[in-house]
ZAVOMAR-762818 format. One record per residue (C-alpha): x, y, z; residue number from 1. Coordinates in Angstrom, 2 decimals, padded with zeros to 5 digits. Layout:
east X | north Y | up Z | i NUM
...
This chain:
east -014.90 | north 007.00 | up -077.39 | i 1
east -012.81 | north 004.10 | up -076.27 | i 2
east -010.40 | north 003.81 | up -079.23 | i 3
east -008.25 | north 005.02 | up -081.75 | i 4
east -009.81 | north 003.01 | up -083.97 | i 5
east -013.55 | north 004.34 | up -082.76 | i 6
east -012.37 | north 007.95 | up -083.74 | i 7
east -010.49 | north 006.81 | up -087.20 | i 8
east -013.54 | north 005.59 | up -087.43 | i 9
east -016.06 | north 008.40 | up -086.61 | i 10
east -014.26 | north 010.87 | up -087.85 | i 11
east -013.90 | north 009.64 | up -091.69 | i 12
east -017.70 | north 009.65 | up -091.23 | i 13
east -017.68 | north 013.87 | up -091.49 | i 14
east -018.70 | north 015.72 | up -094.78 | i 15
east -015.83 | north 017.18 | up -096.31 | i 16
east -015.01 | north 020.71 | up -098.24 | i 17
east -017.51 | north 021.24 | up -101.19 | i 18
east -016.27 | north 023.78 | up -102.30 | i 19
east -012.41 | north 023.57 | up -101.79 | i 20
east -010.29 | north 026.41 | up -101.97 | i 21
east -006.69 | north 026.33 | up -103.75 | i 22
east -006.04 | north 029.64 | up -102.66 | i 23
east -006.60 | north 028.67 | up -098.86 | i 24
east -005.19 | north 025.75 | up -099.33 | i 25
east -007.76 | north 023.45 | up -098.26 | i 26
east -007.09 | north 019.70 | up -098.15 | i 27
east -009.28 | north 017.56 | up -095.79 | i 28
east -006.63 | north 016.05 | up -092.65 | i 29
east -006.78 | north 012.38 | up -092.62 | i 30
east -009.11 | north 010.88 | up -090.18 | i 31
east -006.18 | north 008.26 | up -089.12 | i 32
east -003.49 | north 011.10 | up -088.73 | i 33
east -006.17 | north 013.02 | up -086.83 | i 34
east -007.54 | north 010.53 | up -084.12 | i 35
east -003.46 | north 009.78 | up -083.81 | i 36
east -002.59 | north 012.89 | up -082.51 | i 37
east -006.26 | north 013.78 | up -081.01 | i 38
east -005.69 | north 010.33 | up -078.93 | i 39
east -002.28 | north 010.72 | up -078.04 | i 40
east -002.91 | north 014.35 | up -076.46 | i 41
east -006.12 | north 013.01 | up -074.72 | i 42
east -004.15 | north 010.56 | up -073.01 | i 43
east -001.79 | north 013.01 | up -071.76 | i 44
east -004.15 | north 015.13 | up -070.18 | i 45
east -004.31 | north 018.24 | up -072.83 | i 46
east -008.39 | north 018.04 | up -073.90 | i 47
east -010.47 | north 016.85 | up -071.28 | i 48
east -012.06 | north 020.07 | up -069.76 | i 49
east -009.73 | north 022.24 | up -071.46 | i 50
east -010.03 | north 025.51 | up -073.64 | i 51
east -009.34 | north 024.25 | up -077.74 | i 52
east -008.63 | north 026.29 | up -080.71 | i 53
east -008.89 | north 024.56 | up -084.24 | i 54
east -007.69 | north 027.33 | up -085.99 | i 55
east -008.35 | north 027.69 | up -089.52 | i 56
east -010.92 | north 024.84 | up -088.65 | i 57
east -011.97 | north 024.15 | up -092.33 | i 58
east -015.02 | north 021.49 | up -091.81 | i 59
east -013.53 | north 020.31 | up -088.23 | i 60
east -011.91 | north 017.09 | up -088.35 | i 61
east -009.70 | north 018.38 | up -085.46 | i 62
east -011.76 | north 020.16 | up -083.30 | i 63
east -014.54 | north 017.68 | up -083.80 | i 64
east -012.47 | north 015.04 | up -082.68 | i 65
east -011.50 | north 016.56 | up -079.62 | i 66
east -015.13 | north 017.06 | up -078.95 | i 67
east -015.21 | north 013.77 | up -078.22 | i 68
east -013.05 | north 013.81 | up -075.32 | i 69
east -015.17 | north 016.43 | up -072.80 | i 70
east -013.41 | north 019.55 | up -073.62 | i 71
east -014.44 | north 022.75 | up -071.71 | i 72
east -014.87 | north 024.39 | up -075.29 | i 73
east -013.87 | north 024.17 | up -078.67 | i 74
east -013.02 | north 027.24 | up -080.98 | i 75
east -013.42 | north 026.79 | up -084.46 | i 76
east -011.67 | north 029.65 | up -086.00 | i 77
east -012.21 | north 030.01 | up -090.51 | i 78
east -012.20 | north 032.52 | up -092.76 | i 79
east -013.93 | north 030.51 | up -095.26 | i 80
east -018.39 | north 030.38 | up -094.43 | i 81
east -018.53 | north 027.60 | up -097.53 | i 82
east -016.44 | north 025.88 | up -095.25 | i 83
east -017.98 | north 026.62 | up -091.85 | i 84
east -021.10 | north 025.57 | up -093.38 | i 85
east -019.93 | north 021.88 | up -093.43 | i 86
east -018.62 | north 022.25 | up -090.14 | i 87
east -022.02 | north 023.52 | up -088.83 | i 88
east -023.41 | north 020.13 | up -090.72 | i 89
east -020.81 | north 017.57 | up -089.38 | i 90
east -021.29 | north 019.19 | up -085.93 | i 91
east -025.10 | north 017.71 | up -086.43 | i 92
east -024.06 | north 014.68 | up -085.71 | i 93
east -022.29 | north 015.52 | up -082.39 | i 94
east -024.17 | north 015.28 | up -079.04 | i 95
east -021.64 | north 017.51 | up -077.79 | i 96
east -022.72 | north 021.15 | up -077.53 | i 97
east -019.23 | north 023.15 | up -076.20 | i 98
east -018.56 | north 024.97 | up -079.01 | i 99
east -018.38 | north 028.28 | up -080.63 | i 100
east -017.48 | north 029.29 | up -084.58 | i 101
east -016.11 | north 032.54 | up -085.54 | i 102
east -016.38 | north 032.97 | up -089.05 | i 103
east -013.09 | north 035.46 | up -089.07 | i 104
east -009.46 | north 035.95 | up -089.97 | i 105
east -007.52 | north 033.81 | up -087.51 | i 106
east -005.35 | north 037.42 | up -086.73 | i 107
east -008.54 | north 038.41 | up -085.51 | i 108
east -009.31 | north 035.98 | up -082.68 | i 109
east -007.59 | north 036.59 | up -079.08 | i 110
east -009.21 | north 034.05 | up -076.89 | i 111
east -006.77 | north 032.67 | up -074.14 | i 112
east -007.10 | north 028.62 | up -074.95 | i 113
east -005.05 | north 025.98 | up -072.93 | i 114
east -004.29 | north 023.99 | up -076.34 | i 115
east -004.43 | north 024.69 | up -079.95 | i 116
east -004.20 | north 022.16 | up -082.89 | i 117
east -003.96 | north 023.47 | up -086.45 | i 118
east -003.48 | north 022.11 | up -090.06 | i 119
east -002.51 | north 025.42 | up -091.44 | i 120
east -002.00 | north 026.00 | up -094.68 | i 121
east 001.49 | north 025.10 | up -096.10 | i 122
east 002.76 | north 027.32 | up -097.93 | i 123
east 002.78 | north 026.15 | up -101.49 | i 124
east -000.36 | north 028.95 | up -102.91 | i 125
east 001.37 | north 031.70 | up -100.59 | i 126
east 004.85 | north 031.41 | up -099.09 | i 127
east 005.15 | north 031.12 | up -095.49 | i 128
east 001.34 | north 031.05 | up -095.16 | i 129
east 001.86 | north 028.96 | up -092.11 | i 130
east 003.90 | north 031.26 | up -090.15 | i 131
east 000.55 | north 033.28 | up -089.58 | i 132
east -000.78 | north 030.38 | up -088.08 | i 133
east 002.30 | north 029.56 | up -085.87 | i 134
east 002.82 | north 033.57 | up -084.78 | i 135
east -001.17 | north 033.41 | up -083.55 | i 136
east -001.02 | north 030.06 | up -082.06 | i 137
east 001.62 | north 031.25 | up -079.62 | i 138
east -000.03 | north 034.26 | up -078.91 | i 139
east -002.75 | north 032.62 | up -077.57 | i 140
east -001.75 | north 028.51 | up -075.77 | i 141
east 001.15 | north 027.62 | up -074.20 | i 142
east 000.76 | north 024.36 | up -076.08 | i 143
east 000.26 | north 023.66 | up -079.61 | i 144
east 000.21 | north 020.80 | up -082.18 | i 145
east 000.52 | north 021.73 | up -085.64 | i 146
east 001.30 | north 020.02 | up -089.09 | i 147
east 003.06 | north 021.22 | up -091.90 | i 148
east 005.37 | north 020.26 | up -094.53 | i 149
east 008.62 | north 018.09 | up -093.75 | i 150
east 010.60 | north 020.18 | up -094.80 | i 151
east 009.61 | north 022.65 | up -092.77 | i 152
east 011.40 | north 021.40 | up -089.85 | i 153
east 014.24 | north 023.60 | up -089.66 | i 154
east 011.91 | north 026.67 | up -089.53 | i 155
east 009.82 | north 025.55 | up -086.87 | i 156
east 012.86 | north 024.57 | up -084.93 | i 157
east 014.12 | north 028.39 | up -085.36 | i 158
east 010.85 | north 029.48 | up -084.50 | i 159
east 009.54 | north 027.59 | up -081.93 | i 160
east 013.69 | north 028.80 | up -079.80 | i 161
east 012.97 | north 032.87 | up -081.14 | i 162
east 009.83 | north 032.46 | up -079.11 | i 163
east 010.79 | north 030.81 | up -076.23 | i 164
east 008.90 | north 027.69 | up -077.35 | i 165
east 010.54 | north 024.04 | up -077.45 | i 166
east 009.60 | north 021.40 | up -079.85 | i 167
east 008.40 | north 018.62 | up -077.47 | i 168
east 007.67 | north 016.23 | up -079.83 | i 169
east 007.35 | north 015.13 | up -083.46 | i 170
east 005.13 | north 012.73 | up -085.38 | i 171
east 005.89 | north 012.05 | up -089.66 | i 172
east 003.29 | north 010.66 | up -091.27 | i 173
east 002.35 | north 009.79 | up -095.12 | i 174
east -000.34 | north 012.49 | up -095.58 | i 175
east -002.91 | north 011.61 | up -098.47 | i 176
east -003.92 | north 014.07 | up -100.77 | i 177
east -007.40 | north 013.40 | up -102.54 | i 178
east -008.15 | north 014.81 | up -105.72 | i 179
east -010.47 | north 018.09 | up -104.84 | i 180
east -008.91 | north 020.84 | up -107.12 | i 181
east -009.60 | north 021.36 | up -111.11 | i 182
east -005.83 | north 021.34 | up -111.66 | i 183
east -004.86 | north 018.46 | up -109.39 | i 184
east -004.02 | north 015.16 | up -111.97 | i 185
east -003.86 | north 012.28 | up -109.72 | i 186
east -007.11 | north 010.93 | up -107.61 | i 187
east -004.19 | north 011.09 | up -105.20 | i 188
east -001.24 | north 011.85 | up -104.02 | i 189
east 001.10 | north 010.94 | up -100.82 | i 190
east 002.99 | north 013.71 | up -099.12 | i 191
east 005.47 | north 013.47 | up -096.25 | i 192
east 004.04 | north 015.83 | up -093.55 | i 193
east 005.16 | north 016.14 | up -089.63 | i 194
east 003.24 | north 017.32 | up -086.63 | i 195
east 005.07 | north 019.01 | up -084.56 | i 196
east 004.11 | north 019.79 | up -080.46 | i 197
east 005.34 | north 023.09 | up -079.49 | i 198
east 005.31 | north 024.05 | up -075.96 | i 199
east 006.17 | north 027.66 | up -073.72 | i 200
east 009.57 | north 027.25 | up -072.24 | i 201
């Protein structure tokens, strides 16, 4: 992969959720806001032979895309087997092999990882859904990237200092929404959505 552009590219070429869940939450993550993040932490050093967890993986996009850049192993962590069946499909296409899937609840998985990156649920089906996500992530890397809502800053702030994490850096982007639920009325919709990169003080 020698571009951003090469993994915008490559990764708007995976299969996304068939069978979407409103209750989980599941929206696909942009390929562009992806390979932004997935490049920017490849050039600083944070994928290439390192221990990943994509938690609450949904069909990839992030973990697949770090897959690209030699990691020792990916973790893609779901609850949802409709979902980690199009994972197990996009993975096809990957030469790659340093994997593994766990089809469980993400309180249920423990490995020690040197990174993870997450596009947890945000909140809107089940309040503070995301703070699961954030409360495992830090139980298990030192360094995290996670996206949520905007206006979710001031929690992860208080967060991030109550656990002796500092926010290292942020990214906002426009984050598309496509048109994948029954009650959705727009083929899309543009939300304002940060990622934010924790890291162990």
């Amino acid at each position: 992969m020698q571009s951003k552009k090469q993994l915008a590219v490559a990764l708007s070429r995976l299969g996304a959720f068939q069978k979407a869940s409103a209750r989980l939450e599941q929206y696909p993550t942009d390929s562009e806001i992806a390979a932004e993040i997935i490049w920017w932490a490849y050039q600083r050093g944070e994928i290439e032979g390192k221990k990943i967890a994509d938690l609450g993986c949904g069909t990839g996009v992030l973990g697949i895309g770090c897959l690209f850049f030699a990691p020792q192993v990916v973790h893609f962590v779901d609850i949802d087997k409709y979902a980690l069946k199009q994972l197990e499909e996009n993975l096809r296409l990957m030469d790659q092999k340093d994997y593994q899937i766990s089809n469980m609840d993400i309180s249920s998985f423990s490995e020690r990882v040197d990174m993870v990156i997450q596009n947890p649920p945000f909140g809107v089906q089940s309040e503070h859904a995301d703070r699961k996500f954030l409360e495992k992530a830090i139980q298990v890397s030192d360094i995290i990237y996670t996206f949520h809502k905007i206006e979710s800053d001031k929690f992860i702030d208080k967060f991030s200092k109550e656990n002796g994490f500092k926010i290292t850096h942020f990214f906002r982007f426009d984050f598309p929404l496509k048109k994948t639920m029954d009650f959705h009325t727009q083929k899309r919709k543009i939300i304002e959505v940060g990622c934010w990169r924790l890291e162990k003080v």
